[in-house]
N, C-alpha and C positions, 0 to 999 in steps of 0.2 A: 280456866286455868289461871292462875295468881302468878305475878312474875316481881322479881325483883330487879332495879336497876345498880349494878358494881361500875364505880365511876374509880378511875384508875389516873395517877397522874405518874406522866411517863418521862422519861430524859428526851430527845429529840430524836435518838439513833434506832431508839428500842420500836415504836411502830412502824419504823423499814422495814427493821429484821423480821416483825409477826407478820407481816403482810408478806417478805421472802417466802418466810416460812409457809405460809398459808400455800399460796402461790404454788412453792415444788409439791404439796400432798395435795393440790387438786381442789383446796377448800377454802370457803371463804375465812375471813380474819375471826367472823364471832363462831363460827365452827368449828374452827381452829382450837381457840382461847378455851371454848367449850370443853371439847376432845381434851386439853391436855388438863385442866382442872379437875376431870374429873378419872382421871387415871390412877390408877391404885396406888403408886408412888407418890402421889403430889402430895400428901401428907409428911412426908422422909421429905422431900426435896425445897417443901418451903420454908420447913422447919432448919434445915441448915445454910438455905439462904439469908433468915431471918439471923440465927446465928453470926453467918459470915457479914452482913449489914451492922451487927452489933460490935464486932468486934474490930473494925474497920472502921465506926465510927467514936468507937470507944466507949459506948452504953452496954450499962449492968444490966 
């Protein structure tokens, strides 16, 4: 099986909160990150964080 490595750079606060998060559903952090990557929403949801990133930083 062929794997890819997604290298993420994070604020300081944001791997608390996934680890939190992980934590209350019983799963580890890369189980976690997995799970919600691959949920039928995450397409809608990071397209409007991408959004809200853009327009918050003021890029077209």
């Amino acid at each position: 099986m062929a794997s890819t490595v997604l290298s993420l750079r994070m604020d300081r606060e944001l791997p608390d909160r996934v680890r939190q998060h992980a934590a209350r559903s019983g799963m580890s952090v890369q189980d976690y990150v997995v799970r919600t990557l691959i949920r039928e929403d995450f397409d809608e949801r990071f397209e409007a964080a991408v959004d809200e990133t853009e327009r918050f930083y003021g890029l077209t």
